[in-house]
MIMI-793599 format. One record per residue: x, y, z of N, C-alpha, C in turn; residue in one letter. Coordinates in nm, 4 decimals, padded with zeros to 6 digits, m for minus. Each point is the difference from the previous one (the first is absolute). Layout:
<sites>
       nX       nY       nZ      caX      caY      caZ       cX       cY       cZ aa
        X        Y        Z        X        Y        Z        X        Y        Z  A
...
</sites>
This chain:
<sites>
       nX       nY       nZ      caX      caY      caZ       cX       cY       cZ aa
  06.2707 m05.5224 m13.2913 m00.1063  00.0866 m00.0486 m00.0541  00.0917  00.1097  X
 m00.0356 m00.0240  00.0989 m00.0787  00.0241  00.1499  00.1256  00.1246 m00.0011  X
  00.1594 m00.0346  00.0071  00.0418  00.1885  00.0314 m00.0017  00.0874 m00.1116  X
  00.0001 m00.0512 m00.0849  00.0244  00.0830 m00.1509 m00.1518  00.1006  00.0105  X
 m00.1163 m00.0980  00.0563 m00.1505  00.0940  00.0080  00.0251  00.1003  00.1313  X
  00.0646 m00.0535  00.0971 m00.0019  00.1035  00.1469  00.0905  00.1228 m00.0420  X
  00.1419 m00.0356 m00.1032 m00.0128  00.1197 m00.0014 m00.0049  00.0910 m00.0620  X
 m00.0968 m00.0372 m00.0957 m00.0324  00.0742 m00.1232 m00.1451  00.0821  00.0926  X
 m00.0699 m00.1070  00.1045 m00.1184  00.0796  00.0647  00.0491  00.0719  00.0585  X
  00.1356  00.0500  00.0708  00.0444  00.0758  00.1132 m00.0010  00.1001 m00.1055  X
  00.0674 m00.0159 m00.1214  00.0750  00.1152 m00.0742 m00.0829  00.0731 m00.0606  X
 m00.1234 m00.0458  00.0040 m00.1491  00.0697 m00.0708 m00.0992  00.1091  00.1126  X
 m00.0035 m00.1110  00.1130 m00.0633  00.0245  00.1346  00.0958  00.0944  00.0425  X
  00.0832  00.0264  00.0697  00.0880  00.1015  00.0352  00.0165  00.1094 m00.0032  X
  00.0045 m00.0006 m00.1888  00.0075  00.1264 m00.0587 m00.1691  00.0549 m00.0225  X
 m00.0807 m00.1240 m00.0089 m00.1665  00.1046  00.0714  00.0202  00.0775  00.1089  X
  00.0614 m00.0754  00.1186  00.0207  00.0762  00.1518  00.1002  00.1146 m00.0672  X
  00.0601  00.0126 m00.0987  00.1164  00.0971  00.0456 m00.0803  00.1336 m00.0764  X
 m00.0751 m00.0455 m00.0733 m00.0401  00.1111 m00.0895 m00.1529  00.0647  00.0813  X
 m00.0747 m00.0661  00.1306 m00.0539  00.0330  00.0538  00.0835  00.1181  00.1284  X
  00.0968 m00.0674  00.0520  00.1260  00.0431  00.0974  00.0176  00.1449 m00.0825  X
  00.0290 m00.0202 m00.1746  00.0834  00.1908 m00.0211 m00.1490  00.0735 m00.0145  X
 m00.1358 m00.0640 m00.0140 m00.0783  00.0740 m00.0157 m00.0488  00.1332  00.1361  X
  00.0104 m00.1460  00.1195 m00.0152  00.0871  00.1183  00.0920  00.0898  00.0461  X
  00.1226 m00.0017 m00.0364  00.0885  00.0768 m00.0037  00.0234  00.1394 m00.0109  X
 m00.0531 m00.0102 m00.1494  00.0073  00.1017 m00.0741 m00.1013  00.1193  00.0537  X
 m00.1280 m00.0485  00.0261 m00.0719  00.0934  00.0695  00.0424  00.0907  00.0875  X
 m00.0018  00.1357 m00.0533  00.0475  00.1194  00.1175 m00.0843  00.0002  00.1334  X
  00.0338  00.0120  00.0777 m00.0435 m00.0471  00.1648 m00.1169  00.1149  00.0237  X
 m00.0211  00.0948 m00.0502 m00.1225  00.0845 m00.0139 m00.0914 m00.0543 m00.0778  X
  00.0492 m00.0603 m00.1379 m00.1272 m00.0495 m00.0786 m00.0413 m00.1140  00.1047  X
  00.0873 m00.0699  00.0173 m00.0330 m00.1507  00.0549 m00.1014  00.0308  00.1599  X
  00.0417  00.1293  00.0596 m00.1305  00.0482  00.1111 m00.1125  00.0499 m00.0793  X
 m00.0129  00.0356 m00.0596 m00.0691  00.0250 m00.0427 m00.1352 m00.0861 m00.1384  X
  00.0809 m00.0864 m00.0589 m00.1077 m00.0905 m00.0779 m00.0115 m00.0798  00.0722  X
 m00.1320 m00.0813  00.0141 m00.0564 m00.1323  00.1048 m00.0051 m00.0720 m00.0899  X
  00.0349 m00.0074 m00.1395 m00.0006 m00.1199 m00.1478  00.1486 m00.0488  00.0617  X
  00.0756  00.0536 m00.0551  00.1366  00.0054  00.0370 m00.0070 m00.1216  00.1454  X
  00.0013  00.1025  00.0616  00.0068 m00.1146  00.1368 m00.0547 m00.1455  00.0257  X
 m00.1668  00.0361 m00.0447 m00.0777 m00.1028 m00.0350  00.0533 m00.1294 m00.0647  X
  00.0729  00.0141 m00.1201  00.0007 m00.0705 m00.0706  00.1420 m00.0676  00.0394  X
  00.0645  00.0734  00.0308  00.1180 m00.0709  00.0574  00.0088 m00.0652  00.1107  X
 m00.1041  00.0302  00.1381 m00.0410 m00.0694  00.0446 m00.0708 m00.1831  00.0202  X
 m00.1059  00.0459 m00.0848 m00.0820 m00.0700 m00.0634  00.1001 m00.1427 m00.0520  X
  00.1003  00.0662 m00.1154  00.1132 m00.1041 m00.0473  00.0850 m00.0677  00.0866  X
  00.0475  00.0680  00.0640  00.0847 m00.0505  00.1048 m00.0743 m00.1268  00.0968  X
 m00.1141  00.0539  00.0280 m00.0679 m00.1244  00.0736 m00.0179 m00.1087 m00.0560  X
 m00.0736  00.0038 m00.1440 m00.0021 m00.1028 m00.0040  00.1179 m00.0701 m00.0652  X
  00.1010  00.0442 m00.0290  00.1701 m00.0382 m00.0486  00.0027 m00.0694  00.1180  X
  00.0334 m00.0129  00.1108  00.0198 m00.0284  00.1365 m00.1124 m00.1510  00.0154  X
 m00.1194  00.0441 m00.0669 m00.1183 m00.1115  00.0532 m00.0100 m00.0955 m00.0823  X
  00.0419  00.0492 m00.1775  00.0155 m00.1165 m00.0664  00.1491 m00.0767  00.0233  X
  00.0523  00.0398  00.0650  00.1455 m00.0793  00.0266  00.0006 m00.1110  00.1255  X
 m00.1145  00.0324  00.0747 m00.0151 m00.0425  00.1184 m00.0948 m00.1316 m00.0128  X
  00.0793 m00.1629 m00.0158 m00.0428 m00.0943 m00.0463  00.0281 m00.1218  00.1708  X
 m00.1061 m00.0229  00.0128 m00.1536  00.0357 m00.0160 m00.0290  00.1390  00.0273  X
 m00.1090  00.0666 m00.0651 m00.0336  00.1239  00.0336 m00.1264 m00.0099  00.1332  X
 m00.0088 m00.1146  00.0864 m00.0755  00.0172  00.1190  00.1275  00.0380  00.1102  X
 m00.0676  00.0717  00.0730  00.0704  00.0275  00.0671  00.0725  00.1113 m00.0251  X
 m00.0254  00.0636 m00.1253  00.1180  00.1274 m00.0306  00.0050  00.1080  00.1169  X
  00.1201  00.0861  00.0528  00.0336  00.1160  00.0692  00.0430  00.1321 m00.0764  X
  00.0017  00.0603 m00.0327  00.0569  00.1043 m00.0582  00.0931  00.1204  00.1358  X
  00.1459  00.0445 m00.0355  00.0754  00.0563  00.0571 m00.1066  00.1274  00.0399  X
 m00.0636  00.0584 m00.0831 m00.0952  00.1074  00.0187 m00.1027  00.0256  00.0954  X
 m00.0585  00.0529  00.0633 m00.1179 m00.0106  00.1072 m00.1049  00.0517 m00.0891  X
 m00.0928 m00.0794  00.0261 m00.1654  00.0351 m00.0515 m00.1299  00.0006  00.0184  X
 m00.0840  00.0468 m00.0225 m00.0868  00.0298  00.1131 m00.1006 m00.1133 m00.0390  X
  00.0271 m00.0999  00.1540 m00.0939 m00.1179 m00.0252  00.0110 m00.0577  00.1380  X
 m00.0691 m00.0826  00.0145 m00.0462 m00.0289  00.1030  00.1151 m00.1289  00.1234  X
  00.0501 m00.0606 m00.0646  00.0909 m00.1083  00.0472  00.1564  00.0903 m00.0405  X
  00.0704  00.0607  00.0694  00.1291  00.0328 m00.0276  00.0870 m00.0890 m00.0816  X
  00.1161  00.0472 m00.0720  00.0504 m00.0766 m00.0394 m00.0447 m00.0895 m00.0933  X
 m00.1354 m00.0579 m00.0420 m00.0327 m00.0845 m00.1044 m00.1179  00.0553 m00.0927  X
  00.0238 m00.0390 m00.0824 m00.0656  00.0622 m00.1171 m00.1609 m00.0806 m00.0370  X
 m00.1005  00.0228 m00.0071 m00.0418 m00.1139 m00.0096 m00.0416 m00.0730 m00.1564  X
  00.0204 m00.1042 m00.0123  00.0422  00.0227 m00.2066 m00.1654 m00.0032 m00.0643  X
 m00.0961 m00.0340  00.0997 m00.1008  00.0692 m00.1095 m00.0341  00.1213  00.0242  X
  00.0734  00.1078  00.0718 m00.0320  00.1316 m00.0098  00.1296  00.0980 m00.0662  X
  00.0933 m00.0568 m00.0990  00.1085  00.0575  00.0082 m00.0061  00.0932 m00.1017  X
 m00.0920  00.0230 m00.0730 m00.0209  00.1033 m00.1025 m00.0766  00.0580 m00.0289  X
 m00.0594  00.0314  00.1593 m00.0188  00.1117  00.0331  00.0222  00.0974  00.1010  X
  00.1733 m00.0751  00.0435  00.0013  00.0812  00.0938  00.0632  00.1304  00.0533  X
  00.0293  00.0829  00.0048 m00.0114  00.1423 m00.0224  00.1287  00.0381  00.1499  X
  00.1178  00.0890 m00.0785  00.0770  00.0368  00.1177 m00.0534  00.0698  00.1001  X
  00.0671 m00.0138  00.1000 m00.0295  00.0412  00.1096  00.0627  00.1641  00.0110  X
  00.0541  00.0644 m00.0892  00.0837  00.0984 m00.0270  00.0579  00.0143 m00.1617  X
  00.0656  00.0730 m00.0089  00.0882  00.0305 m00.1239  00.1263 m00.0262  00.0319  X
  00.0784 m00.1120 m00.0899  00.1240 m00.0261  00.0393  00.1088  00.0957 m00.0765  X
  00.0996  00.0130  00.0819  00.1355  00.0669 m00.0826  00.0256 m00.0749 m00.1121  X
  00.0420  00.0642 m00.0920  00.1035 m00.0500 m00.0921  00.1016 m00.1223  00.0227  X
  00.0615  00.0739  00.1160  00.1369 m00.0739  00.0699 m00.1320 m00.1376  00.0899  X
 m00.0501  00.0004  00.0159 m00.0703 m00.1328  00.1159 m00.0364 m00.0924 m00.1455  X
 m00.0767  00.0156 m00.1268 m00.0574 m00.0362 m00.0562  00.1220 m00.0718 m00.1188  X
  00.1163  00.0977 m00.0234  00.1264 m00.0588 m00.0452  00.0539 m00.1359  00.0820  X
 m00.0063  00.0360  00.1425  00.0935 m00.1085  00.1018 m00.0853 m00.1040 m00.0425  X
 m00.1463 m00.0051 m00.0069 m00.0809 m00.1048 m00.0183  00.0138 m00.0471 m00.1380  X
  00.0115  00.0559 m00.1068  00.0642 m00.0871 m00.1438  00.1315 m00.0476  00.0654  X
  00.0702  00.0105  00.0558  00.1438 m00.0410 m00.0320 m00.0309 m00.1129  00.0742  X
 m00.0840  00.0089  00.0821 m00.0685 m00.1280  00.0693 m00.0119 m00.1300 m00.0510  X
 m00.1374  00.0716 m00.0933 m00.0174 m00.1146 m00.0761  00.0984 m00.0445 m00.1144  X
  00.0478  00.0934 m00.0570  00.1305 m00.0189 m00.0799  00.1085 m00.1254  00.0283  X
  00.0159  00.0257  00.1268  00.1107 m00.1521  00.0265 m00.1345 m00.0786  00.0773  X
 m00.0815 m00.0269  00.0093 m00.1127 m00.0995  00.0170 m00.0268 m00.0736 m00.1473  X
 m00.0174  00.0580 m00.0837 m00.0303 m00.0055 m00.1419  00.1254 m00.0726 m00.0808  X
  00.1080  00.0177  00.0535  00.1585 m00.0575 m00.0309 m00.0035 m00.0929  00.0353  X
 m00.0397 m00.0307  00.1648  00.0640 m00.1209  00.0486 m00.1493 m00.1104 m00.0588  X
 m00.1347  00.0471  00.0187 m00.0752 m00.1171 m00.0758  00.0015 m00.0770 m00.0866  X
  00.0803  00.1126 m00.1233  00.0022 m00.0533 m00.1355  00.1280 m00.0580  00.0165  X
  00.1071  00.0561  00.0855  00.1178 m00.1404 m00.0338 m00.0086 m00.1009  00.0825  X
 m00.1046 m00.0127  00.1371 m00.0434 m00.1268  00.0420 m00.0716 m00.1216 m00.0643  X
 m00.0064  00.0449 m00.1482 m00.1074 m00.0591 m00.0574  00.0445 m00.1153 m00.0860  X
 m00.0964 m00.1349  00.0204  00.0709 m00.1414 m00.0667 m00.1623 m00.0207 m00.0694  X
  00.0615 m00.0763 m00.0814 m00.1290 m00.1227 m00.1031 m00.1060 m00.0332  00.1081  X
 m00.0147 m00.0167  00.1478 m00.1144  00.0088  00.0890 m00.0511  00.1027  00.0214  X
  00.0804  00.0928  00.0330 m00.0454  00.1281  00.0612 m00.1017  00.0888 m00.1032  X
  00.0694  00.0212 m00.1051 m00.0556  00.0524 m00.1332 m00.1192 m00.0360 m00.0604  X
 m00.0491 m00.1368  00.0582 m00.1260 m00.0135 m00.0304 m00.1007  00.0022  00.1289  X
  00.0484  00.0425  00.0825 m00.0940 m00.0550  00.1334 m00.0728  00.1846 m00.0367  X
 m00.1422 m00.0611  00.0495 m00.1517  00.1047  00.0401  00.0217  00.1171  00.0605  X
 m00.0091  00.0960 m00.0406 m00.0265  00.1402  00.0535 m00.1308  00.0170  00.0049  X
 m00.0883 m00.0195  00.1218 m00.1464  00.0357  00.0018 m00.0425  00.0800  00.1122  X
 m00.0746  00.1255 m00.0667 m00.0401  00.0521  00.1215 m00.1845 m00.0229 m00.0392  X
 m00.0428 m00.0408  00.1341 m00.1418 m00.0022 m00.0261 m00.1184  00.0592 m00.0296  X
 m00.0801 m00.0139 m00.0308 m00.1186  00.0916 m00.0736 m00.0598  00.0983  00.1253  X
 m00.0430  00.0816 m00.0386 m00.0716  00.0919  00.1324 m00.0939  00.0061 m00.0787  X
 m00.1442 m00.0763  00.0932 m00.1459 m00.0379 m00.0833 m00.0419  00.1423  00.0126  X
  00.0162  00.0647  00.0993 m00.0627  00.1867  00.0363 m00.0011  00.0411 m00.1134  X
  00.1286  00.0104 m00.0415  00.0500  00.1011 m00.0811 m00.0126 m00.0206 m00.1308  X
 m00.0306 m00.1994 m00.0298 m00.0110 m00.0113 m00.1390  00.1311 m00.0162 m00.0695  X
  00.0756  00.0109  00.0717  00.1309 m00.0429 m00.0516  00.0260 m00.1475 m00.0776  X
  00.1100 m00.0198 m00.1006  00.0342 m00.1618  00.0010  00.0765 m00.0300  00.0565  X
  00.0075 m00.1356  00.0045  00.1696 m00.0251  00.0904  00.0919  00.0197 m00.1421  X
  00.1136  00.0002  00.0761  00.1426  00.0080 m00.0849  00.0641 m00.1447  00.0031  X
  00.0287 m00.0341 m00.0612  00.0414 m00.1717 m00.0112  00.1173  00.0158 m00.0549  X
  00.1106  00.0023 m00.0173  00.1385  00.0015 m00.0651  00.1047 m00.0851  00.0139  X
  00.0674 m00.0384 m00.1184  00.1275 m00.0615  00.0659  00.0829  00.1146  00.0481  X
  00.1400 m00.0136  00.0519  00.0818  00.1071  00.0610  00.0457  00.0632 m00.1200  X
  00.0126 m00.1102 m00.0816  00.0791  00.1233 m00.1261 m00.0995  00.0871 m00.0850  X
 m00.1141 m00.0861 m00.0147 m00.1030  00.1193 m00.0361 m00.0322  00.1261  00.0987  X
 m00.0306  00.0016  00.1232  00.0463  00.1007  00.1051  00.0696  00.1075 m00.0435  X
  00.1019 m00.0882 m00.0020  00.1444  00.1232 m00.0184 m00.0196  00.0727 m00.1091  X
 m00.0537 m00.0919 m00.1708 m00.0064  00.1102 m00.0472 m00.1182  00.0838 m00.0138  X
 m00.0944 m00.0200  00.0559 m00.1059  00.0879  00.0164  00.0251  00.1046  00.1179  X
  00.0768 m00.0434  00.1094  00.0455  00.1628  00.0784  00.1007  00.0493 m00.1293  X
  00.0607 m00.0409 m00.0605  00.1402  00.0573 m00.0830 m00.1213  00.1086 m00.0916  X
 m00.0800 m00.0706 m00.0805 m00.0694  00.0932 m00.0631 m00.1186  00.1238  00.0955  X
  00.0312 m00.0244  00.1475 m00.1194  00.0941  00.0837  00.1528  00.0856  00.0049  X
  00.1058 m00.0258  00.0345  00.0976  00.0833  00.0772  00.0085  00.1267 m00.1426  X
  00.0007 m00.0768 m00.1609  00.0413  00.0607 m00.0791 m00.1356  00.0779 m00.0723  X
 m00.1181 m00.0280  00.0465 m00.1407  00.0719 m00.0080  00.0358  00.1543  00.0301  X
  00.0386 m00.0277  00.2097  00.0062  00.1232  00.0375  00.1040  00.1075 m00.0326  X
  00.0885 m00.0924  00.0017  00.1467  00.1249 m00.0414 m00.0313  00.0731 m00.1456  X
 m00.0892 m00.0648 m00.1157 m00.0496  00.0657 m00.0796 m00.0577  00.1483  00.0294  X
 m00.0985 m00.0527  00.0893 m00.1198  00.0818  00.0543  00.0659  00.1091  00.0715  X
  00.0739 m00.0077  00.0778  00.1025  00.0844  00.0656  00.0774  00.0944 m00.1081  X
  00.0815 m00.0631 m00.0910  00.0292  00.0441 m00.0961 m00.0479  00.1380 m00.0967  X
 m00.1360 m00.0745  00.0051 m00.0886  00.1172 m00.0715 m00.0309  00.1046  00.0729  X
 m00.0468 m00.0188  00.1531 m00.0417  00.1265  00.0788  00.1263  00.1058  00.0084  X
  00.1123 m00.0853  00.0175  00.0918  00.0985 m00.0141  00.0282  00.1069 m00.1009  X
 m00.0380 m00.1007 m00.1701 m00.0014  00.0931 m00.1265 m00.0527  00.0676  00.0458  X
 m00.1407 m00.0184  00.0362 m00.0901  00.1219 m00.0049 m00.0173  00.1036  00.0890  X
  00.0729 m00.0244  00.1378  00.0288  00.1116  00.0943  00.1534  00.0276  00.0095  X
  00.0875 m00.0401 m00.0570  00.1121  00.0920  00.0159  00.0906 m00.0414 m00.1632  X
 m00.0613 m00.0292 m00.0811  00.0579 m00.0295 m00.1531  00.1316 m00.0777  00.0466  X
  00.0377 m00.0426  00.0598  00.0787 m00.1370  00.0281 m00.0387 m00.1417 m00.0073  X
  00.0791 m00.1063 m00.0014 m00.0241 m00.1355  00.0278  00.0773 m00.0865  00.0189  X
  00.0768 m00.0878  00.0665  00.0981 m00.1271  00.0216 m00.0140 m00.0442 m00.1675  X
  00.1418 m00.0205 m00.0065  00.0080 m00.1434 m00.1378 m00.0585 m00.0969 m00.0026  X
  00.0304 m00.0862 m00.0915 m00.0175 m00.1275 m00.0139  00.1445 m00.0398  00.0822  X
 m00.0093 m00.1305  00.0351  00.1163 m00.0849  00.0628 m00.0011 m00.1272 m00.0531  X
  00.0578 m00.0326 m00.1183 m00.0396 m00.1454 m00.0756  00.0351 m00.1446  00.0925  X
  00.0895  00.0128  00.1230  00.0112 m00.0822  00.0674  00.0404  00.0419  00.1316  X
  00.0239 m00.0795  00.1013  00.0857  00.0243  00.1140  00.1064  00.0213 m00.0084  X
  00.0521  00.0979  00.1164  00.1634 m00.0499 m00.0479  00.0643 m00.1272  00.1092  X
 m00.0524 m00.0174  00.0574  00.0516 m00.1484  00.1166  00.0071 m00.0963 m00.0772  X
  00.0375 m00.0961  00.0471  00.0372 m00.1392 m00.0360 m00.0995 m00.0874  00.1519  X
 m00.1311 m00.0968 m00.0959 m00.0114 m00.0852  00.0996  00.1064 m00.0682  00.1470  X
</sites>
């Protein structure tokens, strides 16, 4: 049962990443300098694609530099709000899906009847009023699966609406766990 679910999650999850992947794509490299949604949001996704994959999420790093105070580490009750340090390329922000892309591969086919239920928690930030996040891993996964497939929507649409284009649908991956 345990592979029949991994890779039916890869083949669902994947094709979220892939349909986020043709969204950024597609953007003509003038629109994409030019809208800060666009960037934003693909940004925005990418991080936390990367942060919900990252089990435990203490301690997370992101490949990206950002403007914070301890290099290199993120700190997880400030992670959403934290704001690039620049505007990334297309091409830097692609290398970073493909990133998480085989990060996102190898989790879900590392995954057994223990793993699948063990805690994804990141803790409450009392400042901010936040809750904590309490999860098993497979709930995780599919709650980034439905953030990855939020934004590529969202992406989707800015594109309708600034250049009457949009990426397909992709009903699955094409890989094989």
């Amino acid at each position: 049962m345990i592979d029949a679910l991994k890779k039916s999650l890869w083949k669902q999850f994947g094709a979220a990443i892939d349909m986020l992947n043709n969204a950024i794509m597609l953007c003509p490299d003038d629109y994409w300098n030019t809208n800060r949604k666009l960037f934003y949001q693909s940004y925005h996704c990418l991080l936390f694609l990367d942060y919900y994959l990252s089990i435990p999420p203490r301690g997370f790093s992101s490949p990206l530099p950002f403007m914070i105070t301890t290099p290199g580490e993120i700190p997880t009750d400030a992670i959403d709000d934290l704001v690039p340090e620049r505007m990334y390329s297309k091409i830097e922000l692609l290398n970073y899906l493909q990133l998480s892309r085989a990060k996102c591969r190898t989790l879900i086919a590392g995954l057994t009847e223990e793993k699948i239920i063990e805690r994804w928690t990141k803790e409450a930030d009392a400042i901010a009023g936040s809750s904590t996040l309490n999860y098993s891993v497979l709930d995780i996964l599919l709650y980034n699966m439905k953030h990855v497939q939020h934004h590529a929507a969202q992406l989707n649409l800015l594109l309708r609406q600034g250049i009457n284009n949009a990426a397909g649908w992709i009903p699955q991956a094409d890989d094989e766990l």
